[in-house]
DRENKEMI-707465 format. One record per residue (C-alpha): x negated, y, z negated; residue number from 1; residue in three letters. Coordinates in pm, whole numbers. Layout:
// DRENKEMI-707465
u: X; v: Y; w: Z; num: NUM; residu: ALA;
...
// end
This chain:
// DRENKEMI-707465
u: -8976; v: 10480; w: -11557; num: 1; residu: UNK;
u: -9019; v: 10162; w: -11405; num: 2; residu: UNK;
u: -8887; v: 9772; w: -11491; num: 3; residu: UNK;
u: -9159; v: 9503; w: -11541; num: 4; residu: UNK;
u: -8946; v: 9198; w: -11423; num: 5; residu: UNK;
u: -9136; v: 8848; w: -11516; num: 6; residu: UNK;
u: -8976; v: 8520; w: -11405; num: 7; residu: UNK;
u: -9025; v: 8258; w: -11714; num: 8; residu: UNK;
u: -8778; v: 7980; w: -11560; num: 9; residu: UNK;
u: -8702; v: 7780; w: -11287; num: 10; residu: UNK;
u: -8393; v: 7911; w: -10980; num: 11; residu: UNK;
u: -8432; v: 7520; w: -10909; num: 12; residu: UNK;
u: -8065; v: 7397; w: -11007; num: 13; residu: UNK;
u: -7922; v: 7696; w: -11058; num: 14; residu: UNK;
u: -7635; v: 7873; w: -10874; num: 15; residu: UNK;
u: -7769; v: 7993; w: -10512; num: 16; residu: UNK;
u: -7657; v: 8325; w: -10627; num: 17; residu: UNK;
u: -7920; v: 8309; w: -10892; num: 18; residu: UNK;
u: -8190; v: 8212; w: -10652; num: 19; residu: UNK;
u: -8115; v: 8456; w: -10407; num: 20; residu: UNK;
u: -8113; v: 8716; w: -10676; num: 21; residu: UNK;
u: -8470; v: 8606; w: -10730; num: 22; residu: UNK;
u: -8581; v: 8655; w: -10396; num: 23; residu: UNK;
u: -8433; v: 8947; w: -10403; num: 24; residu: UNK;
u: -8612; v: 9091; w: -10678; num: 25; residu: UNK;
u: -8952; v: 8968; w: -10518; num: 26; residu: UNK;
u: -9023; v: 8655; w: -10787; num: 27; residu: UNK;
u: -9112; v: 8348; w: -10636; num: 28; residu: UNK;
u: -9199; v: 8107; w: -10875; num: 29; residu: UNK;
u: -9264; v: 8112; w: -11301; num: 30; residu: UNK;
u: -9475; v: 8334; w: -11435; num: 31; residu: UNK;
u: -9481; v: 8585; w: -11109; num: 32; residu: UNK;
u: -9435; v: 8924; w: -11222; num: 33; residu: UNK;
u: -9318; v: 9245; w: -11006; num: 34; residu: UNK;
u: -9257; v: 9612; w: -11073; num: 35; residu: UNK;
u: -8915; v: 9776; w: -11025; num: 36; residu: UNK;
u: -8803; v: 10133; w: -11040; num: 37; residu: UNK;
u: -8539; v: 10119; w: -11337; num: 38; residu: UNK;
u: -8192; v: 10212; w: -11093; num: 39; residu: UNK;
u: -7854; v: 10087; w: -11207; num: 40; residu: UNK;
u: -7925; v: 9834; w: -10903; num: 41; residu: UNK;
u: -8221; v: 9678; w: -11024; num: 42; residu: UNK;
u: -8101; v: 9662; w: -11328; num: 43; residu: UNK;
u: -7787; v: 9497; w: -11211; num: 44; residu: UNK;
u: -7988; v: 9173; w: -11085; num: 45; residu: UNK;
u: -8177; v: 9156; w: -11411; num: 46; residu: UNK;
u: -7811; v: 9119; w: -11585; num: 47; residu: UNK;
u: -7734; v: 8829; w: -11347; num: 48; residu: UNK;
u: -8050; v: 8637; w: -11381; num: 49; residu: UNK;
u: -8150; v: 8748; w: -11756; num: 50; residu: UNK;
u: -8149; v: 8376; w: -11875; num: 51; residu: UNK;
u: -8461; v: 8329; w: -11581; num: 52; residu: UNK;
u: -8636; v: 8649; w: -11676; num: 53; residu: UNK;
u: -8824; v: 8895; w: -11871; num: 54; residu: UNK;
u: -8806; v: 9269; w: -11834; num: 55; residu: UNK;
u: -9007; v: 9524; w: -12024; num: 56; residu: UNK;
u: -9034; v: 9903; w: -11949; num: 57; residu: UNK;
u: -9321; v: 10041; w: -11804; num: 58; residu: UNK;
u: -9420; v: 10399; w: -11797; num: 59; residu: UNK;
// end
């Protein structure tokens, strides 16, 4: 199964943490979406940045 990760806010003013979890997941900028494998990794980032994000499952 796999993690649709869509970025609906802003890393500008946020912890650098937060935007460097961004990067890390591949988002760049609102509304950019990218595909993750669902790991206990990925889905650790999504918990850190989950008020800057949207994740839905894809099969």
């Amino acid at each position: 199964m796999k993690l649709k990760v869509k970025q609906i806010k802003s890393g500008v003013g946020q912890v650098p943490a937060a935007r460097a979890t961004l990067r890390a997941l591949g988002l760049k900028r609102i509304g950019h979406e990218v595909i993750k494998e669902d790991r206990p990794e990925i889905r650790g980032m999504v918990q850190a940045v989950r008020h800057l994000v949207v994740v839905e499952e894809v099969k």
